[in-house]
mmCIF entry with sequence, helices, sheets and N, C-alpha, C, O atoms, coordinates in Angstrom:
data_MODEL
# 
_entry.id   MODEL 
# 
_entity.id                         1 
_entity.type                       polymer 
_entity.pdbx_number_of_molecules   1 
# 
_entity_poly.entity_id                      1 
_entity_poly.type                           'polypeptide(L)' 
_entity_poly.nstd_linkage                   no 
_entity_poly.nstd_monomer                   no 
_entity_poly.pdbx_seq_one_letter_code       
;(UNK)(UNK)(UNK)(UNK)(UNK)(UNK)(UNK)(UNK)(UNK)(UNK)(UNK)(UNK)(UNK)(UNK)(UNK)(UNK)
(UNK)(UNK)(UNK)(UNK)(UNK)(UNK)(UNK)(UNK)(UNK)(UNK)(UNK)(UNK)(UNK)(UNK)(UNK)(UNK)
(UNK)(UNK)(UNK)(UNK)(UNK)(UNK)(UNK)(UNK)(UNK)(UNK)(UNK)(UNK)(UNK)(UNK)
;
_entity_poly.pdbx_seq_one_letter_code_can   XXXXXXXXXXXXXXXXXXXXXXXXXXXXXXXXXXXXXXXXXXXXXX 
_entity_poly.pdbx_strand_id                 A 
# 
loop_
_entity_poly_seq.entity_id 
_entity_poly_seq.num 
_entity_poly_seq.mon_id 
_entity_poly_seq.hetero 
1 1  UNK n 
1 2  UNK n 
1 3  UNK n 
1 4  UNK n 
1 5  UNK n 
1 6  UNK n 
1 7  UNK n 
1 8  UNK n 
1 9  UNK n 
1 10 UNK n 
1 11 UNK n 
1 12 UNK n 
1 13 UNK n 
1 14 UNK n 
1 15 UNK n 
1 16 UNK n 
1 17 UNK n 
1 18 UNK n 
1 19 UNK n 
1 20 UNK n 
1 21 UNK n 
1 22 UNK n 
1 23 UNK n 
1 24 UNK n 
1 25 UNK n 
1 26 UNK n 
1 27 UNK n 
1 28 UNK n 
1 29 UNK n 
1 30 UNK n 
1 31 UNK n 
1 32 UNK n 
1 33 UNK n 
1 34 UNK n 
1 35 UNK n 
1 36 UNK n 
1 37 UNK n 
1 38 UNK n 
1 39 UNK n 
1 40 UNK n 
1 41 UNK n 
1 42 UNK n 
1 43 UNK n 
1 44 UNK n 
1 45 UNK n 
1 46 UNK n 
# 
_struct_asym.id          A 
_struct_asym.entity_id   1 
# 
_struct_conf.conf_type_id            HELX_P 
_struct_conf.id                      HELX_P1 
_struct_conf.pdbx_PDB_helix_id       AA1 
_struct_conf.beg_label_comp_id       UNK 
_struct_conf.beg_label_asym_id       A 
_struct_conf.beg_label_seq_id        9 
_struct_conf.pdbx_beg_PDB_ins_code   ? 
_struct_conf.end_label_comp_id       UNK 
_struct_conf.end_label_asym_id       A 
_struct_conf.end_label_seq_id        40 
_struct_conf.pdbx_end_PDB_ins_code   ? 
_struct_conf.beg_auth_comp_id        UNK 
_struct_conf.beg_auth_asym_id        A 
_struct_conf.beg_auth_seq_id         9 
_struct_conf.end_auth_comp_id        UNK 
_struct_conf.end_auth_asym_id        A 
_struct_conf.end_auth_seq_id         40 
_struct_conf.pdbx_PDB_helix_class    1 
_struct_conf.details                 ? 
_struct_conf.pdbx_PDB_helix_length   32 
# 
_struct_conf_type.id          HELX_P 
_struct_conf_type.criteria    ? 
_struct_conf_type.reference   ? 
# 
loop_
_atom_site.group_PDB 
_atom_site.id 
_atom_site.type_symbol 
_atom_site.label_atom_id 
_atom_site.label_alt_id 
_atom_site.label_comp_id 
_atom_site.label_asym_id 
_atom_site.label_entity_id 
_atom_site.label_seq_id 
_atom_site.pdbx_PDB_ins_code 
_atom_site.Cartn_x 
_atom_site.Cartn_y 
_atom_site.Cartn_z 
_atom_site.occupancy 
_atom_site.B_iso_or_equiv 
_atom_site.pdbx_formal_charge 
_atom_site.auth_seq_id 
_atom_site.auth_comp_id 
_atom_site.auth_asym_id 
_atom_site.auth_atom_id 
_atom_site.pdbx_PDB_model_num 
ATOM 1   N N  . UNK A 1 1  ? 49.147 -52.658 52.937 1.00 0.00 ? 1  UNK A N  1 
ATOM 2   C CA . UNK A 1 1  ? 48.886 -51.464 52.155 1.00 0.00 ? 1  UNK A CA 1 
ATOM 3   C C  . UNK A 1 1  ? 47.448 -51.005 52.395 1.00 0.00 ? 1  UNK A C  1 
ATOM 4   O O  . UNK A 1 1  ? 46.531 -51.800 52.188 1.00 0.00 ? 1  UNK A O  1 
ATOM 5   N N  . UNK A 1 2  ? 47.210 -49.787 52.812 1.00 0.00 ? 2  UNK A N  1 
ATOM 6   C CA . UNK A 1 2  ? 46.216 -49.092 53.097 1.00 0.00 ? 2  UNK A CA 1 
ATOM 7   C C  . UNK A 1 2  ? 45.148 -49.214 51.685 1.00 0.00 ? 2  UNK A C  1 
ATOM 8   O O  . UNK A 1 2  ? 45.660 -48.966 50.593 1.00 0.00 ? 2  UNK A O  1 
ATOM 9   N N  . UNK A 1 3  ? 43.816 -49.560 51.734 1.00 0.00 ? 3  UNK A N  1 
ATOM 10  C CA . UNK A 1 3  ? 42.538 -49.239 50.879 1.00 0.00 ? 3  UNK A CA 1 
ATOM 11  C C  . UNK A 1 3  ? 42.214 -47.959 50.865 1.00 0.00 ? 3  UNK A C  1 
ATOM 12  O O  . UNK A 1 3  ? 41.674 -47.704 51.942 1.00 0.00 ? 3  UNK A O  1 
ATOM 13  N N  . UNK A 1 4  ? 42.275 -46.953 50.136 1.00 0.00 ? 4  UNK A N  1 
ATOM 14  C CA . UNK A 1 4  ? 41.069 -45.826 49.449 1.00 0.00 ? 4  UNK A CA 1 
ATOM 15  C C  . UNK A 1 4  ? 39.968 -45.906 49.250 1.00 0.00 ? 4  UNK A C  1 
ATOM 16  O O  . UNK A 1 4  ? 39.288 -46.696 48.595 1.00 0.00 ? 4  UNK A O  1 
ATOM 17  N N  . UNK A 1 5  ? 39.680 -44.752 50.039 1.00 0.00 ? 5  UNK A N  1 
ATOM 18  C CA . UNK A 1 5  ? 38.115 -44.767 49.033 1.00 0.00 ? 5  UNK A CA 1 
ATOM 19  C C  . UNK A 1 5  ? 37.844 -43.845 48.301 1.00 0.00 ? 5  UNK A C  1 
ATOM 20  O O  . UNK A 1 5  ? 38.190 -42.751 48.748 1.00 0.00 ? 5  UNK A O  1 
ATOM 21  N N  . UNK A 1 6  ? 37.120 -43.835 46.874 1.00 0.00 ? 6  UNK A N  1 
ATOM 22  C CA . UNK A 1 6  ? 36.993 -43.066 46.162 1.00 0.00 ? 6  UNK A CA 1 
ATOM 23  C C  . UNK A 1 6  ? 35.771 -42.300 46.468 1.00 0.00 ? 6  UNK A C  1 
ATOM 24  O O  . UNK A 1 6  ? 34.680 -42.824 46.692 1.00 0.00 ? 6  UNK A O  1 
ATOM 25  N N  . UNK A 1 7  ? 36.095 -40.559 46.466 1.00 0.00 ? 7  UNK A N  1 
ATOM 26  C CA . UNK A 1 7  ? 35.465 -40.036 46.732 1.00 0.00 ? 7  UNK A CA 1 
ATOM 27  C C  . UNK A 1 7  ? 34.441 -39.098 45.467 1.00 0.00 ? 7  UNK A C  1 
ATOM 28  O O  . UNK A 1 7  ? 34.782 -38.757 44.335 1.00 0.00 ? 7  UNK A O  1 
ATOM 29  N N  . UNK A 1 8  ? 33.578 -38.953 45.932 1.00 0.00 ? 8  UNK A N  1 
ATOM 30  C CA . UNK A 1 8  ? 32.626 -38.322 44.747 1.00 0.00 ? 8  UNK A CA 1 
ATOM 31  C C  . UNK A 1 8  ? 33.243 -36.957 44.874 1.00 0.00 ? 8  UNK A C  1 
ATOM 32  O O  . UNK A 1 8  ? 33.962 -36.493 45.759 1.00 0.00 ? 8  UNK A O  1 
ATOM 33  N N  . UNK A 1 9  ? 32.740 -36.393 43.678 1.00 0.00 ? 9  UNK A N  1 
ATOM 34  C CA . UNK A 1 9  ? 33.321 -35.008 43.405 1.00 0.00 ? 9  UNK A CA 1 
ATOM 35  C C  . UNK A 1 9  ? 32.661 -34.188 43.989 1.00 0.00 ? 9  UNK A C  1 
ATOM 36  O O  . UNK A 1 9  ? 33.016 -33.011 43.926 1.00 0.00 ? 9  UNK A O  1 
ATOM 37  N N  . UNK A 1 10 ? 31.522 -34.551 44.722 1.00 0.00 ? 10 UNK A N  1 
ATOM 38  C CA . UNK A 1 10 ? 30.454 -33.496 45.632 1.00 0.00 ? 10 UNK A CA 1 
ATOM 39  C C  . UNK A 1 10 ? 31.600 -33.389 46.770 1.00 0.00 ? 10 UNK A C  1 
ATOM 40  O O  . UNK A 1 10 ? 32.105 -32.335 47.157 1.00 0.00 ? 10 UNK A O  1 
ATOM 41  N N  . UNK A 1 11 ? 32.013 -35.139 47.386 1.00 0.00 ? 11 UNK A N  1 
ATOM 42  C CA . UNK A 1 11 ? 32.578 -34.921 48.267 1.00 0.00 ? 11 UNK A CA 1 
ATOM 43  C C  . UNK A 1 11 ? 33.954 -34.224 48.429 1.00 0.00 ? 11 UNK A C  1 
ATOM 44  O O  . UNK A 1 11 ? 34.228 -33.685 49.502 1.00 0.00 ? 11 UNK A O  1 
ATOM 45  N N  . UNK A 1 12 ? 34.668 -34.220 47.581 1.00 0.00 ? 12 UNK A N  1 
ATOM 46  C CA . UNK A 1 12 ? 35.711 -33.045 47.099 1.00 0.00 ? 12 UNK A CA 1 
ATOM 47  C C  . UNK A 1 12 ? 35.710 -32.224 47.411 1.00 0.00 ? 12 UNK A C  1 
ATOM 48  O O  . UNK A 1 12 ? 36.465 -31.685 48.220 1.00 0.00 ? 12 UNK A O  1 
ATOM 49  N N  . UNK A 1 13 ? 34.420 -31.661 46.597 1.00 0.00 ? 13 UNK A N  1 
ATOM 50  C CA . UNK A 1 13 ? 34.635 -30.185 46.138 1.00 0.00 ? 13 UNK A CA 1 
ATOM 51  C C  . UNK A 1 13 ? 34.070 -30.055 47.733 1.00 0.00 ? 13 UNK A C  1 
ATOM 52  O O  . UNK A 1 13 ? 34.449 -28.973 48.181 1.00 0.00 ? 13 UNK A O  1 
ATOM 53  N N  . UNK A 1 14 ? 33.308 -30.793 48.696 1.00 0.00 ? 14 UNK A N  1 
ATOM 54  C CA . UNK A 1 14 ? 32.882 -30.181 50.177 1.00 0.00 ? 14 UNK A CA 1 
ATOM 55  C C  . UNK A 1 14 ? 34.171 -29.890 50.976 1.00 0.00 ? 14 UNK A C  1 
ATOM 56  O O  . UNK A 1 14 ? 34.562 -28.762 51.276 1.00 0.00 ? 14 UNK A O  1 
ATOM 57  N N  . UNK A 1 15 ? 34.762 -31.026 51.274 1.00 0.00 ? 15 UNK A N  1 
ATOM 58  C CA . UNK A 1 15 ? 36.357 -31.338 51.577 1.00 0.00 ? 15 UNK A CA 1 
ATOM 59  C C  . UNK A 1 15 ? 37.288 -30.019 51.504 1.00 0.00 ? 15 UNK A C  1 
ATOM 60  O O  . UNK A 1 15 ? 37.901 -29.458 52.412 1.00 0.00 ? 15 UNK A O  1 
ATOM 61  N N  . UNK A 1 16 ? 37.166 -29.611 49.711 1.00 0.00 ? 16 UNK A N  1 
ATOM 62  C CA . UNK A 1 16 ? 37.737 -28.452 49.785 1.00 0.00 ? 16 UNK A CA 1 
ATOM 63  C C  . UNK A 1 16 ? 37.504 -27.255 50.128 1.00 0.00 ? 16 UNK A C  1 
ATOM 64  O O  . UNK A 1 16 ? 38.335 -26.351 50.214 1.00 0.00 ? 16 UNK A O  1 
ATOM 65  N N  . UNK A 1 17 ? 36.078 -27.184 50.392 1.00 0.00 ? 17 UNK A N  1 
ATOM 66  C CA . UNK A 1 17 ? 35.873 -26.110 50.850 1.00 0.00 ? 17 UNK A CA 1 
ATOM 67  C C  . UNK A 1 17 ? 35.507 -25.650 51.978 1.00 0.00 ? 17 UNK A C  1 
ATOM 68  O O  . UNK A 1 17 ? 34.847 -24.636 52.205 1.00 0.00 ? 17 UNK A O  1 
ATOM 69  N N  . UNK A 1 18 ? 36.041 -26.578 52.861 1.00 0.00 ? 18 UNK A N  1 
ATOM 70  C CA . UNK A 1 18 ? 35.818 -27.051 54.448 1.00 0.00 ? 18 UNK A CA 1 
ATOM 71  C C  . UNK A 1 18 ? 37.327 -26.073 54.504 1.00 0.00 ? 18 UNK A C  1 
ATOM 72  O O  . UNK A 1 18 ? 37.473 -24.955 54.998 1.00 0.00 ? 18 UNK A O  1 
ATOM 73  N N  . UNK A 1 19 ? 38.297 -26.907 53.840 1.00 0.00 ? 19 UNK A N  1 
ATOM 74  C CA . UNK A 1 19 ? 39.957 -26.698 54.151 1.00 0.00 ? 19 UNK A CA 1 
ATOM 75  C C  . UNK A 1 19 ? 39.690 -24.718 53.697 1.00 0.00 ? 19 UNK A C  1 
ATOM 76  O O  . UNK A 1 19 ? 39.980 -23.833 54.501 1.00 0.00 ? 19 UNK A O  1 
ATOM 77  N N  . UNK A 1 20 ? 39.298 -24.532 52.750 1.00 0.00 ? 20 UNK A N  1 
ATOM 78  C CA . UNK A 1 20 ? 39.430 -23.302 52.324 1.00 0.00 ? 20 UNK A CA 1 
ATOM 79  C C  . UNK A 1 20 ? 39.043 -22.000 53.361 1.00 0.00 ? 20 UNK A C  1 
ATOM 80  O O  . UNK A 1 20 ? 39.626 -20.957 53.655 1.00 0.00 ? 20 UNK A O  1 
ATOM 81  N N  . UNK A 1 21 ? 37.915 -22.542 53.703 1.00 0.00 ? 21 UNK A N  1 
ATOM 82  C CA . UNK A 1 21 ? 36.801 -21.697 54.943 1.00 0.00 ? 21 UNK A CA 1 
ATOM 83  C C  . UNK A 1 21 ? 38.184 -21.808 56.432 1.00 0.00 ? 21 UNK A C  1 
ATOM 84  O O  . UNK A 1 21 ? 38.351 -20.903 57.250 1.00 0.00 ? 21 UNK A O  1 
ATOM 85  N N  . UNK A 1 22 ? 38.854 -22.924 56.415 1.00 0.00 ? 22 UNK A N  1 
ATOM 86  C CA . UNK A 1 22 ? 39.708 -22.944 57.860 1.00 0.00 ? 22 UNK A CA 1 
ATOM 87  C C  . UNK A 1 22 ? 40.459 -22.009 57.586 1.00 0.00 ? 22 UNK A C  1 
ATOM 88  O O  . UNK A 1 22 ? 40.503 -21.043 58.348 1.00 0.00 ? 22 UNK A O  1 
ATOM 89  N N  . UNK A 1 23 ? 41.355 -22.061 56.265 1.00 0.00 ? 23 UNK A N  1 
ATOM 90  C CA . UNK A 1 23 ? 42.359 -20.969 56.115 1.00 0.00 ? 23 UNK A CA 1 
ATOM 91  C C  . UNK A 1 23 ? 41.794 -20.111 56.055 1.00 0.00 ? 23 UNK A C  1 
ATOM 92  O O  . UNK A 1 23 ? 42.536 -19.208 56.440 1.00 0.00 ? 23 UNK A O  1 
ATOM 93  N N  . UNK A 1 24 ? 40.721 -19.658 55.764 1.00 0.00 ? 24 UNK A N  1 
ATOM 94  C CA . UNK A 1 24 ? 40.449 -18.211 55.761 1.00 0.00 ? 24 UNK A CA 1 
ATOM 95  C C  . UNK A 1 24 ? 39.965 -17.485 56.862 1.00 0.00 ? 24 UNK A C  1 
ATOM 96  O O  . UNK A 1 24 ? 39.620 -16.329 56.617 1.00 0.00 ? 24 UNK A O  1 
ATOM 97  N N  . UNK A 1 25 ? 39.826 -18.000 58.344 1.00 0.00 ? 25 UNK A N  1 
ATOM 98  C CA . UNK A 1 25 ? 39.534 -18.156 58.819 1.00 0.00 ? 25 UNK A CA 1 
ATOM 99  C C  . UNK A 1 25 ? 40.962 -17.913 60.069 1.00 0.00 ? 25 UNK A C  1 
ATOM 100 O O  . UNK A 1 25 ? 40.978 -17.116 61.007 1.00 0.00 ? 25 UNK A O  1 
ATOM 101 N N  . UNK A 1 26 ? 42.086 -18.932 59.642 1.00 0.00 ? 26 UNK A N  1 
ATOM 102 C CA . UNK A 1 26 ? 43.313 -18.934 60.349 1.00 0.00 ? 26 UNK A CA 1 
ATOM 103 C C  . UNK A 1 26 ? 43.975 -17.366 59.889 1.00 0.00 ? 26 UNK A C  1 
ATOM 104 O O  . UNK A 1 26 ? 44.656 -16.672 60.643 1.00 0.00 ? 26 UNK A O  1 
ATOM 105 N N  . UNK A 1 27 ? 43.598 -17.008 58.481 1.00 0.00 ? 27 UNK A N  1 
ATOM 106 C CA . UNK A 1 27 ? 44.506 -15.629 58.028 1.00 0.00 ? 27 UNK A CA 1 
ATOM 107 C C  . UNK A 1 27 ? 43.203 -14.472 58.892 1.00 0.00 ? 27 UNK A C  1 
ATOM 108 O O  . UNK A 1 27 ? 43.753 -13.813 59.775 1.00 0.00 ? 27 UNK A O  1 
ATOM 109 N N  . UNK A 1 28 ? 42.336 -14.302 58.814 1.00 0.00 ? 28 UNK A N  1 
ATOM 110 C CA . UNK A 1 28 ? 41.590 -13.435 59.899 1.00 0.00 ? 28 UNK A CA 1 
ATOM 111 C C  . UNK A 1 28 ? 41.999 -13.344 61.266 1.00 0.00 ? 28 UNK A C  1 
ATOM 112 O O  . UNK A 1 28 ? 41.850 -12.259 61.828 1.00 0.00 ? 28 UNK A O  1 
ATOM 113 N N  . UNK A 1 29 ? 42.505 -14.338 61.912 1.00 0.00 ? 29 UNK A N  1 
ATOM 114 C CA . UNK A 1 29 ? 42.980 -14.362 63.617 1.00 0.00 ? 29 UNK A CA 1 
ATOM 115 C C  . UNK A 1 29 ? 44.267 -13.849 63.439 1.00 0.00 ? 29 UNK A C  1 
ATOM 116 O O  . UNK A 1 29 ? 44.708 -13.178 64.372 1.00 0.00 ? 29 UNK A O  1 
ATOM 117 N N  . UNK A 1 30 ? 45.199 -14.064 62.132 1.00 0.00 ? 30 UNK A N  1 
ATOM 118 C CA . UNK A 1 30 ? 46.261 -13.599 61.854 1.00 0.00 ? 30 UNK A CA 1 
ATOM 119 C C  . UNK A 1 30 ? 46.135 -12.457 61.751 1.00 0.00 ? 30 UNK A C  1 
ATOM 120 O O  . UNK A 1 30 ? 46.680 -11.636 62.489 1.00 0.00 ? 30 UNK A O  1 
ATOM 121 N N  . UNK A 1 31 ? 45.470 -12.226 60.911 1.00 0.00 ? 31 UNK A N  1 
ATOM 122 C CA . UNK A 1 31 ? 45.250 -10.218 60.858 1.00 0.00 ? 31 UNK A CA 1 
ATOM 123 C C  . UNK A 1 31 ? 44.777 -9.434  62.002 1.00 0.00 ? 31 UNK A C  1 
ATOM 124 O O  . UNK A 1 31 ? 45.045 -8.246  62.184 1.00 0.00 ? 31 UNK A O  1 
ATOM 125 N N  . UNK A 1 32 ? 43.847 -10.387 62.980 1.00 0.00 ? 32 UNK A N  1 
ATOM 126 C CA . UNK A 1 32 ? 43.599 -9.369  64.190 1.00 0.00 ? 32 UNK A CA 1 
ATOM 127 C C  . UNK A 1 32 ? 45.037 -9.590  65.116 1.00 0.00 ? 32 UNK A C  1 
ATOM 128 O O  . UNK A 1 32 ? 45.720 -8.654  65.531 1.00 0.00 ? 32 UNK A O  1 
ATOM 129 N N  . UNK A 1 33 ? 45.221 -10.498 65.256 1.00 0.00 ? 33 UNK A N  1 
ATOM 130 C CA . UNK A 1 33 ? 46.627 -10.631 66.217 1.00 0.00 ? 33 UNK A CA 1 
ATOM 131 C C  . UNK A 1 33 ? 47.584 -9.533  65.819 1.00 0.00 ? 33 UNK A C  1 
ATOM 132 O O  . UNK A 1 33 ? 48.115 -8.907  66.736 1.00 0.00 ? 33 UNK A O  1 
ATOM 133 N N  . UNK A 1 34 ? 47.837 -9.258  64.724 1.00 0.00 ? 34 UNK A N  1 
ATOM 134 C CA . UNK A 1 34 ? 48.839 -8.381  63.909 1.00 0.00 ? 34 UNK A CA 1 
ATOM 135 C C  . UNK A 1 34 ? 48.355 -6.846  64.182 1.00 0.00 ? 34 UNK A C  1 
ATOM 136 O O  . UNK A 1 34 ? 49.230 -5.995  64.344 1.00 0.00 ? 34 UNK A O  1 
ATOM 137 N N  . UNK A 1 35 ? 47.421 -6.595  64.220 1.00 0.00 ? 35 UNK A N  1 
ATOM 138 C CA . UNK A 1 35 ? 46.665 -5.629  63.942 1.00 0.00 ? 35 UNK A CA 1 
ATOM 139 C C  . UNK A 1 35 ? 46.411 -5.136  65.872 1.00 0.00 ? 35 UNK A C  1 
ATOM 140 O O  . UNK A 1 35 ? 46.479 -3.998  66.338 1.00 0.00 ? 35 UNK A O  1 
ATOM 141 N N  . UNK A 1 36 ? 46.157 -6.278  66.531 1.00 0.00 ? 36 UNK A N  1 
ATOM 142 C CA . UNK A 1 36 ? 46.712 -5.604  67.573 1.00 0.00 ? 36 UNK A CA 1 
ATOM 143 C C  . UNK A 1 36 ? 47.959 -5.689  68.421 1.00 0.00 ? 36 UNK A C  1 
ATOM 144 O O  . UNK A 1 36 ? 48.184 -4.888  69.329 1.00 0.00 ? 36 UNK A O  1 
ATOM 145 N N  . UNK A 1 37 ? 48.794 -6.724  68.084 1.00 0.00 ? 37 UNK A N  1 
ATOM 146 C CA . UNK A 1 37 ? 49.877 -6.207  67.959 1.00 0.00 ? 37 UNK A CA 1 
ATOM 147 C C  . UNK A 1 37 ? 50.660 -4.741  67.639 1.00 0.00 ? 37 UNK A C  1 
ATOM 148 O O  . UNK A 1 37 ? 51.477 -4.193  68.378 1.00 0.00 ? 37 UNK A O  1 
ATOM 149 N N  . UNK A 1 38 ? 50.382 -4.466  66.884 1.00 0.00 ? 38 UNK A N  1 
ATOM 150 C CA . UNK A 1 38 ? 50.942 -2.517  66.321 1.00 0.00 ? 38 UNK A CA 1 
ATOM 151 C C  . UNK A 1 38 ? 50.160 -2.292  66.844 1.00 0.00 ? 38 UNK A C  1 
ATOM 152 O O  . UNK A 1 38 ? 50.471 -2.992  67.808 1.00 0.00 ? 38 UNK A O  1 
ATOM 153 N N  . UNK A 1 39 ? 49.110 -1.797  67.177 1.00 0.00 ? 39 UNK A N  1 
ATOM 154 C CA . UNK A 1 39 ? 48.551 -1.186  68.121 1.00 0.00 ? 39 UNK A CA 1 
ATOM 155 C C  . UNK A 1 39 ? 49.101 -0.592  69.316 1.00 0.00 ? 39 UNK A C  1 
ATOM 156 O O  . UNK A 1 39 ? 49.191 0.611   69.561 1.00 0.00 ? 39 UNK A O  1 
ATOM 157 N N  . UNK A 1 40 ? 49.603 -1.958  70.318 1.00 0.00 ? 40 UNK A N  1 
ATOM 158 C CA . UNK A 1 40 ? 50.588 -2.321  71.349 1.00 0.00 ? 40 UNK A CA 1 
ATOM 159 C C  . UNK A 1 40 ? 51.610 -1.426  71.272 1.00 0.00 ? 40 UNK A C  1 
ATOM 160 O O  . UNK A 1 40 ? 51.908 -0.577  72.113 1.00 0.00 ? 40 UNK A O  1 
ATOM 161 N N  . UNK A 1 41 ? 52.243 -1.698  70.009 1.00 0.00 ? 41 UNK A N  1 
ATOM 162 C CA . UNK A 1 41 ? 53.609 -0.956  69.546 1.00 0.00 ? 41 UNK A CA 1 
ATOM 163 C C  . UNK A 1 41 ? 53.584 0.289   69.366 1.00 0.00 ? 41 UNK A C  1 
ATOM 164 O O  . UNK A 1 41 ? 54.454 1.037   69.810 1.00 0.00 ? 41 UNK A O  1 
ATOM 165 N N  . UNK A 1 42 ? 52.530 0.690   68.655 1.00 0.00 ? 42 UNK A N  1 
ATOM 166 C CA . UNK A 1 42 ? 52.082 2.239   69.063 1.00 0.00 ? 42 UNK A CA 1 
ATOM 167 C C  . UNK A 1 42 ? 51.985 3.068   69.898 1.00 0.00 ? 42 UNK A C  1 
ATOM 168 O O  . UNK A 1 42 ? 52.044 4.297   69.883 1.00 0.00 ? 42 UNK A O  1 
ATOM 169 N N  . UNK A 1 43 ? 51.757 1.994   70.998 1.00 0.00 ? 43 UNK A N  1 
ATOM 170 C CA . UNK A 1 43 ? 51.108 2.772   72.346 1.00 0.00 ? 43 UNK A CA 1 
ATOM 171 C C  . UNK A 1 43 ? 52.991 2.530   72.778 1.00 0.00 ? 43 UNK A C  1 
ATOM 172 O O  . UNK A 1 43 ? 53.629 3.181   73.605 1.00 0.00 ? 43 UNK A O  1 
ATOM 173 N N  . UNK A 1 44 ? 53.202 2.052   72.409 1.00 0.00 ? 44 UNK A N  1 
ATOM 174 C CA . UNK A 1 44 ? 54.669 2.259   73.615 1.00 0.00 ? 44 UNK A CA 1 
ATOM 175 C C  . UNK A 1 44 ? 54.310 0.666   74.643 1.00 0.00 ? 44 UNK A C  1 
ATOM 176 O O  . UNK A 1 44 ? 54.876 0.525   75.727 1.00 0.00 ? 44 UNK A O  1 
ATOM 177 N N  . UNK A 1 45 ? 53.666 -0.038  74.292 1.00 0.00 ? 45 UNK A N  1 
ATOM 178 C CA . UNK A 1 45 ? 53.496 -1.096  75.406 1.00 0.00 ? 45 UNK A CA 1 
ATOM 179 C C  . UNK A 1 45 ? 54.495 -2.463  75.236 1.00 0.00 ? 45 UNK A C  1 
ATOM 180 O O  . UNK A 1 45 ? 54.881 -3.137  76.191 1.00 0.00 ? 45 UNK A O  1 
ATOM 181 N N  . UNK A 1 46 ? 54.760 -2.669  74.108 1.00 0.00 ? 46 UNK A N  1 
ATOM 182 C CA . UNK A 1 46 ? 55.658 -3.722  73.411 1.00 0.00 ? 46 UNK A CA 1 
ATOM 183 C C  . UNK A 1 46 ? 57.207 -3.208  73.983 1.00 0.00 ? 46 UNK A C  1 
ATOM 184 O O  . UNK A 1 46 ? 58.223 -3.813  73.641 1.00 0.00 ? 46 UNK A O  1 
# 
């Protein structure tokens, strides 16, 4: 059985806001991909 370690709540709250900054980050590349995507579609190129 695997040991834990307990993490401080500094380290948490960093943790989480590591994960938070990626997603927000993954939904921005999402929105440009999308965004030029229709673009594409606009033009008649799709």
């Amino acid at each position: 059985m695997e040991t834990t370690k307990k993490r401080t709540r500094e380290e948490v709250r960093a943790a989480f806001r590591a994960f938070m900054r990626e997603k927000e980050e993954e939904r921005k590349a999402a929105q440009i991909r999308l965004e030029l995507y229709h673009q594409k579609r606009l033009a008649g190129l799709v």
